[in-house]
Backbone bond lengths (Angstrom), bond angles and torsions (degrees), N, CA, C in turn:
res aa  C-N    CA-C-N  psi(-1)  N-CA   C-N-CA  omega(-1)  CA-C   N-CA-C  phi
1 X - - - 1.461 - - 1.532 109.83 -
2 X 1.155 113.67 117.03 1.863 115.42 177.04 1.311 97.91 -59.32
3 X 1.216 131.28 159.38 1.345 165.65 -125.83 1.598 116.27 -176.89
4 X 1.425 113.19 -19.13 1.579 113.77 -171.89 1.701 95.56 -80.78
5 X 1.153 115.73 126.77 1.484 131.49 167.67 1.332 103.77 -92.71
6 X 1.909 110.43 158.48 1.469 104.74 161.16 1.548 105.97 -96.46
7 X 1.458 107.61 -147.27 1.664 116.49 -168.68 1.620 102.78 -74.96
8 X 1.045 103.50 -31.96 1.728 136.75 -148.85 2.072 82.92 -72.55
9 X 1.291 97.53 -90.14 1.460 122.75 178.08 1.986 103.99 -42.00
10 X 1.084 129.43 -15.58 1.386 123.87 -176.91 1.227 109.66 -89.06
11 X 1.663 101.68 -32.13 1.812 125.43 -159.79 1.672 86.18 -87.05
12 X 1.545 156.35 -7.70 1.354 148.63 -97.03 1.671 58.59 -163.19
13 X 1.443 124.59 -77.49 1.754 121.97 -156.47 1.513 103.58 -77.24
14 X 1.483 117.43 -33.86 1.809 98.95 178.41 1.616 101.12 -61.24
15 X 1.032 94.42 -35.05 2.203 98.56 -167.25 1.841 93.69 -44.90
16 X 1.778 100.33 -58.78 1.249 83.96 -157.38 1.331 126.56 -81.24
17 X 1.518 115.76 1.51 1.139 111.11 -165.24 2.189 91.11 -105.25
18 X 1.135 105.20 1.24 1.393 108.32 164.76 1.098 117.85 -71.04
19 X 1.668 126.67 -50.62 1.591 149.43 179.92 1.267 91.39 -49.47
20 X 1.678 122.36 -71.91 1.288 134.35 -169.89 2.058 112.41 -34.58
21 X 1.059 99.23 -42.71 1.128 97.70 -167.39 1.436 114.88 -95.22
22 X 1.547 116.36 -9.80 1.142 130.29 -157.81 1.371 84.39 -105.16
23 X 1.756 140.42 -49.89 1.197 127.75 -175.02 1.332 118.27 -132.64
24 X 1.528 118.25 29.91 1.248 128.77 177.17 1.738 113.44 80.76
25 X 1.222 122.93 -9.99 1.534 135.66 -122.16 1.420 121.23 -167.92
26 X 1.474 141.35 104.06 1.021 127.38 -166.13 1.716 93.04 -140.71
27 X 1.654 89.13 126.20 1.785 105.04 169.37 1.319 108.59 -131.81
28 X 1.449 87.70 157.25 1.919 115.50 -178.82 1.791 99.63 -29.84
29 X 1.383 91.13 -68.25 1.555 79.61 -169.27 1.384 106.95 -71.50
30 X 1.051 150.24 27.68 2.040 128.19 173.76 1.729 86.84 -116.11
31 X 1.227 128.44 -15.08 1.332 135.10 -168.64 1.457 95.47 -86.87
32 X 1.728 120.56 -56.75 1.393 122.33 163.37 1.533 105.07 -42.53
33 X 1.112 127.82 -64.88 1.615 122.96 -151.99 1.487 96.64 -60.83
34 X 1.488 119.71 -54.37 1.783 128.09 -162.98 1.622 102.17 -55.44
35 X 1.008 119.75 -44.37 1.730 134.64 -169.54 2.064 99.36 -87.54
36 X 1.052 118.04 -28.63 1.420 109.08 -157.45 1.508 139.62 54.40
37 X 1.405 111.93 64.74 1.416 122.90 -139.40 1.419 90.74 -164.99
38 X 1.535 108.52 137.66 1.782 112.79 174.79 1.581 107.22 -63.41
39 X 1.187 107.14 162.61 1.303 139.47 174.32 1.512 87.96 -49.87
40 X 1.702 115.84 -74.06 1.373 103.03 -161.72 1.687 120.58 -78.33
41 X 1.606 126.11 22.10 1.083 135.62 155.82 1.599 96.87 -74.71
42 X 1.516 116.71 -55.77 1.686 109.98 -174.62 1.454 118.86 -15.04
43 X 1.848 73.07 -69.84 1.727 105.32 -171.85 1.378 110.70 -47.51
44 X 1.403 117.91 -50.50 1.807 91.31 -161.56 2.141 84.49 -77.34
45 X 0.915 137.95 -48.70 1.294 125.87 -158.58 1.917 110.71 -55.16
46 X 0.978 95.17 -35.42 2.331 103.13 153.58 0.951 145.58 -26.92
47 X 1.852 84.39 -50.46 1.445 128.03 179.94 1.802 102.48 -78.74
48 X 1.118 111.38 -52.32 1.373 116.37 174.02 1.737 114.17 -38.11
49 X 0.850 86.51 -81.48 1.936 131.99 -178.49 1.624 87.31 -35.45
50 X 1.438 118.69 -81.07 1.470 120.49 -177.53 1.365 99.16 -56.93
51 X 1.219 152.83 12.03 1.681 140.75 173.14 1.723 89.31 -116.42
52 X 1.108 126.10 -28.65 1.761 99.92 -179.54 1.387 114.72 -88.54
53 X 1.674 109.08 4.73 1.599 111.02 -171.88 1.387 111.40 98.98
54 X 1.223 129.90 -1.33 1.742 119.02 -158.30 1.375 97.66 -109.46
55 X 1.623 147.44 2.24 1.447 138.88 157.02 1.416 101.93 -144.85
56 X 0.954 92.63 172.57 2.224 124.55 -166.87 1.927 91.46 -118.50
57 X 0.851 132.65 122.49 1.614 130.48 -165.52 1.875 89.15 -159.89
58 X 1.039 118.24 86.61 1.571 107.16 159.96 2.076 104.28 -90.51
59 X 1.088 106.49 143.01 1.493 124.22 174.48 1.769 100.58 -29.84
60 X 1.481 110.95 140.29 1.620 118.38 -168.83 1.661 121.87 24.76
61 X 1.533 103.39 37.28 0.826 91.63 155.62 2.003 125.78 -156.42
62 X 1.301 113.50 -161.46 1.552 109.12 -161.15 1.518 104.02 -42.42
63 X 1.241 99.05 163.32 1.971 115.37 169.19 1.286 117.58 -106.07
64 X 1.254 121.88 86.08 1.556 130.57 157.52 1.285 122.60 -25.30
65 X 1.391 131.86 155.35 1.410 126.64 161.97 1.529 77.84 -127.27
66 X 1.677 108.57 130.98 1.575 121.94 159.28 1.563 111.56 -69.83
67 X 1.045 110.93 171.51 1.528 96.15 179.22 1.532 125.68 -90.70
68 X 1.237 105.18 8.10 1.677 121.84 156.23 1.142 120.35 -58.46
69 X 1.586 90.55 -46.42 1.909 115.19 -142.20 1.955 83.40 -92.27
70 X 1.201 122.26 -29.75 1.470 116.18 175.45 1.421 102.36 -69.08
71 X 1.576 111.50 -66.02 1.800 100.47 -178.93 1.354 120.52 -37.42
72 X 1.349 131.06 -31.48 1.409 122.50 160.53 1.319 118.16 -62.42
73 X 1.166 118.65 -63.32 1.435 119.95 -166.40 1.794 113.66 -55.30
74 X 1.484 88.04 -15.94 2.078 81.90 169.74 1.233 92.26 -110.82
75 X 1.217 138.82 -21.66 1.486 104.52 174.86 1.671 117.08 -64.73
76 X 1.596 105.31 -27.76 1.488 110.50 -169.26 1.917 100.62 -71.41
77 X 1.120 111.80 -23.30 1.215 127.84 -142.69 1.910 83.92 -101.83
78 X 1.465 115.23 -43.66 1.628 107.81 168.02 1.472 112.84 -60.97
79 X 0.938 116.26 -40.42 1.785 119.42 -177.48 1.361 110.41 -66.01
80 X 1.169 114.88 -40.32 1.832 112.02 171.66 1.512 106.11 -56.18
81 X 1.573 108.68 -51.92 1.414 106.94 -164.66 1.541 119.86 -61.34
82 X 1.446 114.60 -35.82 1.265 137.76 169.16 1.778 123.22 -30.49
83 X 2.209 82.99 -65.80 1.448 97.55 178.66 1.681 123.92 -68.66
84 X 1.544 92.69 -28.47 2.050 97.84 175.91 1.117 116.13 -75.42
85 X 1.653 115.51 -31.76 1.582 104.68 143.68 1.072 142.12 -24.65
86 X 1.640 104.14 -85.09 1.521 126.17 179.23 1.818 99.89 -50.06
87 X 1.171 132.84 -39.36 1.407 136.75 -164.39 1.844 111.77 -84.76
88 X 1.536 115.79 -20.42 1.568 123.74 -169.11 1.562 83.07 -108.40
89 X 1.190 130.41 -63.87 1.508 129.48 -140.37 1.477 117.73 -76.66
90 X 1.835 97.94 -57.06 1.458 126.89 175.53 1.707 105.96 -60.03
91 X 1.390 103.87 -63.96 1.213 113.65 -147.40 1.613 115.60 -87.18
92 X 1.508 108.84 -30.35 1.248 154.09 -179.32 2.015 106.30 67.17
93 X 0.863 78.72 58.17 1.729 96.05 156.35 1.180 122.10 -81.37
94 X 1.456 107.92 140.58 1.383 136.68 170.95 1.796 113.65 -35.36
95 X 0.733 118.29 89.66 1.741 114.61 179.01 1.534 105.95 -10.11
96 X 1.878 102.17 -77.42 1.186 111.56 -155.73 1.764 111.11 -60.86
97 X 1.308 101.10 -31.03 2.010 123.21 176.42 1.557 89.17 -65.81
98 X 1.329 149.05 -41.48 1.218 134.67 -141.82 1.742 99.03 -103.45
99 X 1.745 101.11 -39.98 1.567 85.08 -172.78 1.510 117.96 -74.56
100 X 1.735 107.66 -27.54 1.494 104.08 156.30 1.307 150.88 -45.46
101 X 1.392 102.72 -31.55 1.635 118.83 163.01 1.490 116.20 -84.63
102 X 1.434 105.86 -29.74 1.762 92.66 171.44 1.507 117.79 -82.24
103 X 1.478 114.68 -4.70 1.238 139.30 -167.40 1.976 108.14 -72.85
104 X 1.643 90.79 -31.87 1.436 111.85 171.84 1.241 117.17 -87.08
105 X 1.468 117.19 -51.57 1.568 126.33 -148.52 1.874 84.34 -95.70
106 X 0.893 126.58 -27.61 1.903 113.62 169.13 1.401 110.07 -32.19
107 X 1.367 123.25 -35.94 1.354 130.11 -155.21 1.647 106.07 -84.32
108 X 1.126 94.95 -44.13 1.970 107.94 173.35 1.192 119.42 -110.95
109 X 1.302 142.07 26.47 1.294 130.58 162.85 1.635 122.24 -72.18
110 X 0.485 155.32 76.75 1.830 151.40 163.47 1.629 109.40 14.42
111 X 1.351 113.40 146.20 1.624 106.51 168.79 1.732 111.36 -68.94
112 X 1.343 113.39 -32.48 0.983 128.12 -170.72 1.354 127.62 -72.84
113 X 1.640 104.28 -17.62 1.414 115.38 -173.29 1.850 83.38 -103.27
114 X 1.348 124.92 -50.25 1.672 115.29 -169.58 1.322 124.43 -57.28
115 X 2.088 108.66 -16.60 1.209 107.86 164.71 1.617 126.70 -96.03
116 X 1.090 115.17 -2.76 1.655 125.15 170.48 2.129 89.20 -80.83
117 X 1.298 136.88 -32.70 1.052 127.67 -178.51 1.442 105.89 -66.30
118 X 1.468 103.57 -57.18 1.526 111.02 -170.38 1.892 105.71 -60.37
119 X 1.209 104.65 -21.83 1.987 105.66 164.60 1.266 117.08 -61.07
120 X 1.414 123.35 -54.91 1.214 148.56 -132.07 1.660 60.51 -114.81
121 X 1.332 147.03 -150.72 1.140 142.01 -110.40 1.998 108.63 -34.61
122 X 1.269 115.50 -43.03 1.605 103.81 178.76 1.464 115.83 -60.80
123 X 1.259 111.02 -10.40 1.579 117.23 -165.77 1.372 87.57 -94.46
124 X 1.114 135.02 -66.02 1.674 126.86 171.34 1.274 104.73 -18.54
125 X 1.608 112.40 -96.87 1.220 142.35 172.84 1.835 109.73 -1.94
126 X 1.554 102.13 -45.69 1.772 93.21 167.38 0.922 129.80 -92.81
127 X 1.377 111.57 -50.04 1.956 105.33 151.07 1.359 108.20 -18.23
128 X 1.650 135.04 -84.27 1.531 124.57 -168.23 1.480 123.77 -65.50
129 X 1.422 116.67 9.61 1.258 114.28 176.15 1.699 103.07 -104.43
130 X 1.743 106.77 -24.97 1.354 91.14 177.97 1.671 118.58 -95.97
131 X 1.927 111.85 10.81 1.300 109.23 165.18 1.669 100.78 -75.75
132 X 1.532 126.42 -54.77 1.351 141.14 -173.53 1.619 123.76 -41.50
133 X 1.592 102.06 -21.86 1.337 132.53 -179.72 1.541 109.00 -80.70
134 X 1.308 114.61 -46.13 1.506 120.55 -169.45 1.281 111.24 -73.70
């Protein structure tokens, strides 16, 4: 079974596993409202999602994250956090400018490039604790 999602379908599992955590609970429509997208866009993307294995979705009712479909949604969901980091803290970007662009670039960053970030931000991070110290 392929497993490769697009941007569309990744943004479909951070949503839901955001709802999930945000209200225990994730439905068609709060998934429609968060994304801005009809109900019946949900639906066929559900349909997707429940055919690669990554949610449990029976008709009118809640949205599961399988436990695949969760390991994505925090991994997708670590890479956002990473980049609004690196983009507010490091860089000093605009929150709302920063989570929008990491909102994109989550989707294509490399593992390889998010862990030279995740270096490079702890390596900051001690440098300014040992100016704050002195």
């Amino acid at each position: 079974m392929n497993k490769k999602l697009t941007e569309s379908l990744e943004n479909y599992l951070e949503t839901i596993g955001m709802l999930i955590r945000k209200n225990k609970i994730a439905r068609v429509k709060d998934i429609s409202k968060e994304l801005d997208v009809k109900n019946s866009s949900v639906n066929i993307a559900l349909n997707v999602l429940a055919d690669k294995g990554l949610i449990i979705h029976e008709k009118y009712g809640y949205v599961e994250l399988t436990p695949e479909g969760q390991k994505i949604a925090d991994d997708i969901q670590h890479k956002e956090d990473v980049l609004v980091q690196f983009f507010t803290k490091i860089l000093g970007v605009d929150e709302n400018v920063a989570l929008k662009d990491a909102c994109r670039m989550e989707h294509t960053i490399s593992d390889e490039t998010l862990a030279k970030l995740i270096f490079f931000i702890g390596k900051i991070g001690k440098k300014n604790t040992k100016k704050t110290n002195k």
